[in-house]
C-alpha positions as CSV (number, residue, x, y, z in Angstrom):
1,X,-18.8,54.3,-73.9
2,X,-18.6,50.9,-72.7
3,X,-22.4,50.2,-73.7
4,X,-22.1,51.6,-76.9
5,X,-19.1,49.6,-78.0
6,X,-21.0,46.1,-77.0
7,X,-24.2,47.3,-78.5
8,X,-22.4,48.2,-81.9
9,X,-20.6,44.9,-82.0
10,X,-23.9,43.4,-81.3
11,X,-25.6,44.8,-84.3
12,X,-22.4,43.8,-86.2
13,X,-22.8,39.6,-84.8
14,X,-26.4,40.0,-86.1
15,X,-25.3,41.4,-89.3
16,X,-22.9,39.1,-90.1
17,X,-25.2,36.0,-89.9
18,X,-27.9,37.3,-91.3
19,X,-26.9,36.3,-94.6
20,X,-25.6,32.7,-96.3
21,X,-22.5,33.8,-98.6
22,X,-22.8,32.7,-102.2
23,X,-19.4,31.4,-101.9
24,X,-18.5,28.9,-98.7
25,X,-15.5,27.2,-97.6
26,X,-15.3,23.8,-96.3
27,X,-14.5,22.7,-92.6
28,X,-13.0,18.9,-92.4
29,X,-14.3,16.6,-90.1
30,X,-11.6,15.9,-87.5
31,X,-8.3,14.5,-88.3
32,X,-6.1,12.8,-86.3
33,X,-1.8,13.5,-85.1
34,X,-0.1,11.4,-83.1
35,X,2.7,13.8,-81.3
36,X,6.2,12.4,-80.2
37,X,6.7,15.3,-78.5
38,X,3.2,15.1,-76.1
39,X,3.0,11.4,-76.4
40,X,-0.6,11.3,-77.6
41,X,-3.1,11.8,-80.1
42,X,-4.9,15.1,-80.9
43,X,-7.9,16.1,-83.1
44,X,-7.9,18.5,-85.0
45,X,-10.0,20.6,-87.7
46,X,-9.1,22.9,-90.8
47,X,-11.2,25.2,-92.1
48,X,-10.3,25.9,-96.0
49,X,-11.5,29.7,-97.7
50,X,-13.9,29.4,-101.3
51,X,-11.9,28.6,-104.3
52,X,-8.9,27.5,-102.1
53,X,-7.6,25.1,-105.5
54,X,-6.9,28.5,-107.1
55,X,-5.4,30.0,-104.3
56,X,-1.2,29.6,-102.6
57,X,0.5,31.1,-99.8
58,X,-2.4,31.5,-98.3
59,X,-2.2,32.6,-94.4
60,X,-3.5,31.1,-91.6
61,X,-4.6,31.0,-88.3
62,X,-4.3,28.2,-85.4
63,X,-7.3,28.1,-82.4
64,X,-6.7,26.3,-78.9
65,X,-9.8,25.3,-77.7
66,X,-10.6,24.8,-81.3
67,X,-13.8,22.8,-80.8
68,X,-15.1,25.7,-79.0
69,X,-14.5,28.5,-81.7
70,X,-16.4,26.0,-83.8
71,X,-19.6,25.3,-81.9
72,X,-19.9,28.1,-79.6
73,X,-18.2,31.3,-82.0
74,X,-19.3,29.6,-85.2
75,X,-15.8,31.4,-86.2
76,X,-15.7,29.8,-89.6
77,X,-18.8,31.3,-90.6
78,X,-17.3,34.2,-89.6
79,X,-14.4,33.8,-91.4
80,X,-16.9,33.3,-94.8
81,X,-18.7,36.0,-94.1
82,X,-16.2,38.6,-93.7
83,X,-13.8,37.2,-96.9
84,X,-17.5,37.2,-98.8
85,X,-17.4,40.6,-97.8
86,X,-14.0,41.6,-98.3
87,X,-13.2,42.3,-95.3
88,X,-10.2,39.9,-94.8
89,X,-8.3,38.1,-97.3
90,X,-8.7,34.4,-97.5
91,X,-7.0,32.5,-94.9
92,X,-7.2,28.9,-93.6
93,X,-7.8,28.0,-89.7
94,X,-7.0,25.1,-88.0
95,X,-9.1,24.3,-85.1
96,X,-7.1,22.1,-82.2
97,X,-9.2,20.0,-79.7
98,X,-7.9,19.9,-76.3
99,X,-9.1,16.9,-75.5
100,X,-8.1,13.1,-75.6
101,X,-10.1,12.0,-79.4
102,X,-10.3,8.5,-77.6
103,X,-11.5,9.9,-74.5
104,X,-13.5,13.2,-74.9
105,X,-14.3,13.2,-71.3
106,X,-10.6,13.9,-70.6
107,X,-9.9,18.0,-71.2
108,X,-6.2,18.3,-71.5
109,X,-6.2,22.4,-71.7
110,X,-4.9,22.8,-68.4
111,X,-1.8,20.7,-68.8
112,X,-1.6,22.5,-72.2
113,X,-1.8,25.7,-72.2
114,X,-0.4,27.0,-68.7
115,X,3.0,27.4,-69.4
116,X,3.9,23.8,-71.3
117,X,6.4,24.2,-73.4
118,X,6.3,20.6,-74.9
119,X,3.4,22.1,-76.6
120,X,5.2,24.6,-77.9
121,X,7.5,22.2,-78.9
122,X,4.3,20.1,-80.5
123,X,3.2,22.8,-82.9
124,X,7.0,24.3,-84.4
125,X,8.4,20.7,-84.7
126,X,5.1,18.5,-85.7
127,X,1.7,20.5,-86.0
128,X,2.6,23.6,-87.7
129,X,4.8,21.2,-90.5
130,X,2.5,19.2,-90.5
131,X,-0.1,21.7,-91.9
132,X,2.6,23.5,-94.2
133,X,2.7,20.0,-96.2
134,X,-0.8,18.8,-96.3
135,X,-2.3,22.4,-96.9
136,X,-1.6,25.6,-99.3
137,X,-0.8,27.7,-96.5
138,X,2.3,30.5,-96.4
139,X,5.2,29.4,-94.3
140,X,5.9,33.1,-93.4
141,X,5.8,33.8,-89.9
142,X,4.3,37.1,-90.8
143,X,1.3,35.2,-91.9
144,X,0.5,33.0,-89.4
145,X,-1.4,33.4,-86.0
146,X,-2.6,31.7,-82.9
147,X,-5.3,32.2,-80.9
148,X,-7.3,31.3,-77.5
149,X,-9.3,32.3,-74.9
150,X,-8.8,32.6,-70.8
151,X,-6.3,29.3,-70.1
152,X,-5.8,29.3,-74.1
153,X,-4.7,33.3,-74.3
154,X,-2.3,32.8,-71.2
155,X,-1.3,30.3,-73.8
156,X,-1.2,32.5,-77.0
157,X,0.8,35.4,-74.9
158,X,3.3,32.0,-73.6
159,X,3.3,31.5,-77.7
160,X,4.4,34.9,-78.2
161,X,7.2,35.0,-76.2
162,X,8.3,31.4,-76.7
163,X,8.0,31.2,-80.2
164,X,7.4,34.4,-82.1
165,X,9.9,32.9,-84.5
166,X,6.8,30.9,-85.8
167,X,4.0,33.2,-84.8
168,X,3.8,37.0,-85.4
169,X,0.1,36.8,-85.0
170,X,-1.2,36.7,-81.2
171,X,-5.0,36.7,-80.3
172,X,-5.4,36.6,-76.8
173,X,-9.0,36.4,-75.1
174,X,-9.7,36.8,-71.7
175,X,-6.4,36.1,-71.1
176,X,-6.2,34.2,-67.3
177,X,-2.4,34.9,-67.1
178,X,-2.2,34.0,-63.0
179,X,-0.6,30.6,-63.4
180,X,2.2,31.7,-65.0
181,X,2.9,34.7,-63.1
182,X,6.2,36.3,-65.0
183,X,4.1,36.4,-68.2
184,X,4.9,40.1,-68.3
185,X,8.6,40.0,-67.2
186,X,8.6,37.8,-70.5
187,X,7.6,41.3,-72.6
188,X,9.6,43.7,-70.3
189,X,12.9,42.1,-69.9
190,X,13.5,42.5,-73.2
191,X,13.8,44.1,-76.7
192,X,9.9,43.5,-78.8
193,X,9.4,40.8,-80.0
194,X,8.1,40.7,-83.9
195,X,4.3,40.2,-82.8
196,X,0.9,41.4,-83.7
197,X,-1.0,41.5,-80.6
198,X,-5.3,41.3,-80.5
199,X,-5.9,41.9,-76.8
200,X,-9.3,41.7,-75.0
201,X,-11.3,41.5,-72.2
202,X,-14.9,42.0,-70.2
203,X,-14.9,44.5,-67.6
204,X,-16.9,42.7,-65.3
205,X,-16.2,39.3,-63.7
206,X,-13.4,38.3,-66.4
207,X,-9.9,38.7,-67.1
208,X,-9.9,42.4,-66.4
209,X,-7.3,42.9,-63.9
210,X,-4.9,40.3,-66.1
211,X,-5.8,42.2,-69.6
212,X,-4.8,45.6,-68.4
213,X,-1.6,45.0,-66.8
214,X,-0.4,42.9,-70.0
215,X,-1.7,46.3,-71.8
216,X,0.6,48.1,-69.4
217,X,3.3,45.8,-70.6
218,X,2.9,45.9,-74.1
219,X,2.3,49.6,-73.7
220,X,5.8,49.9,-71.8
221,X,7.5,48.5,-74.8
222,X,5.7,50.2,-77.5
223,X,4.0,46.7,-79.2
224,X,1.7,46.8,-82.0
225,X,-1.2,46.0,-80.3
226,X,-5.3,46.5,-80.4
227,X,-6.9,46.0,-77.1
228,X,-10.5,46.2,-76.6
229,X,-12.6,46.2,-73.5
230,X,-16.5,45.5,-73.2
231,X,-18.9,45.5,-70.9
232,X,-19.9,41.2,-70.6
233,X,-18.0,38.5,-68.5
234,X,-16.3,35.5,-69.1
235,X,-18.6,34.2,-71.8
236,X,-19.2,34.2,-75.3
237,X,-21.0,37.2,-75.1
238,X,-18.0,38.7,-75.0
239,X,-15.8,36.5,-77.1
240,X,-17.9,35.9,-80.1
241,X,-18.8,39.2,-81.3
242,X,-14.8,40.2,-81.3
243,X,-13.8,37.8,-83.6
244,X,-14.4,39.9,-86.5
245,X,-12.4,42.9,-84.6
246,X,-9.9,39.8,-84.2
247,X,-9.6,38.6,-87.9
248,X,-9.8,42.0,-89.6
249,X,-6.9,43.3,-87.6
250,X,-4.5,40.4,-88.5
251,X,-5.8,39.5,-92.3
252,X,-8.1,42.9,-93.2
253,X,-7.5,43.8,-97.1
């Protein structure tokens, strides 16, 4: 069953970029926030949906390791292929680098996303704001989402239960939960929390063992929650070809 899952969402990957939608939208070149709360700089990226000038309210969808979804995913292509297709409504993304903009050699994604809860702190008092003024996007926390992959979903499931007042949205990719090891108390202590989970993960050399018991968790509390499993690693052939599993289930029409 395994094999015939991956090979599916293969043929879908190929699909999808095998054709230029009429339509495009536009990805910015990187801009720049200075955070009080970090105490640095940050790039960061935003991909806007065709005819955005028409359009308001319009949801979105924040990426850790934001350079990554860019060149290695291609996710906004994605994302214009499957609004071309009407798959998904149009939404905007915002793509965060984690590294220093004035020192690209210098990955911060480990101080970041294992647990930090200054940058928590960065997007609901600065980043997330920050969007909401400069961009037509909903300020509905049923519209907005966040999502990473091994260090950055630990950090999207830390998102969930430290802020699900801002994000009902969590997309969590090979999520390498070991640093932070009462991630799963944080779902099982308590009442749910108002999220929308994506969950996935390879079955071999990856996040398995992590993945399932956060399943169990979610599971335990009755979450509304997808989880997928294929048969790759921890690579991007196992990442990219979820991302349209990944966008339909938050933003399908």
């Amino acid at each position: 069953m395994k094999n015939y899952l991956i090979v599916i969402l293969a043929l879908s990957f190929s699909t999808s970029f095998s054709k230029t939608p009429e339509l495009q939208g536009s990805l910015s070149e990187n801009l720049l926030i200075t955070s009080n709360v970090l105490g640095y700089d940050l790039w960061y990226r935003v991909y806007t949906p065709p005819n955005y000038d028409e359009l308001s309210d319009v949801p979105v969808i924040y990426l850790t390791d934001g350079q990554w979804y860019i060149q290695n995913g291609r996710m906004h292509e994605e994302i214009d292929f499957l609004i071309s297709q009407g798959k998904i409504k149009p939404i905007v993304a915002v793509f965060v680098d984690n590294r220093d903009p004035h020192n690209l050699r210098d990955n911060r994604r480990v101080k970041q996303f294992l647990g930090y809860d200054n940058y928590v702190e960065f997007y609901k008092k600065e980043l997330v704001p920050h969007i909401e003024e400069s961009y037509k996007v909903s300020t509905r926390q049923l519209d907005r989402a966040i999502m990473g992959l091994s260090f950055g979903g630990l950090n999207a499931t830390y998102f969930g239960a430290k802020a699900s007042d801002i994000f009902h949205m969590l997309g969590i990719q090979s999520p390498a939960l070991h640093p932070v090891p009462d991630i799963y108390r944080y779902y099982e202590m308590r009442k749910p929390l108002p999220v929308k989970i994506f969950l996935s993960t390879g079955s071999t050399n990856d996040t398995e063992v992590h993945a399932r018991r956060l399943k169990e968790s979610l599971e335990l509390k009755k979450y509304e929650f997808k989880y997928i499993e294929v048969d790759e690693g921890h690579n991007w052939r196992n990442w990219q070809p979820l991302l349209d599993d990944a966008l339909i289930y938050f933003f399908g029409t």
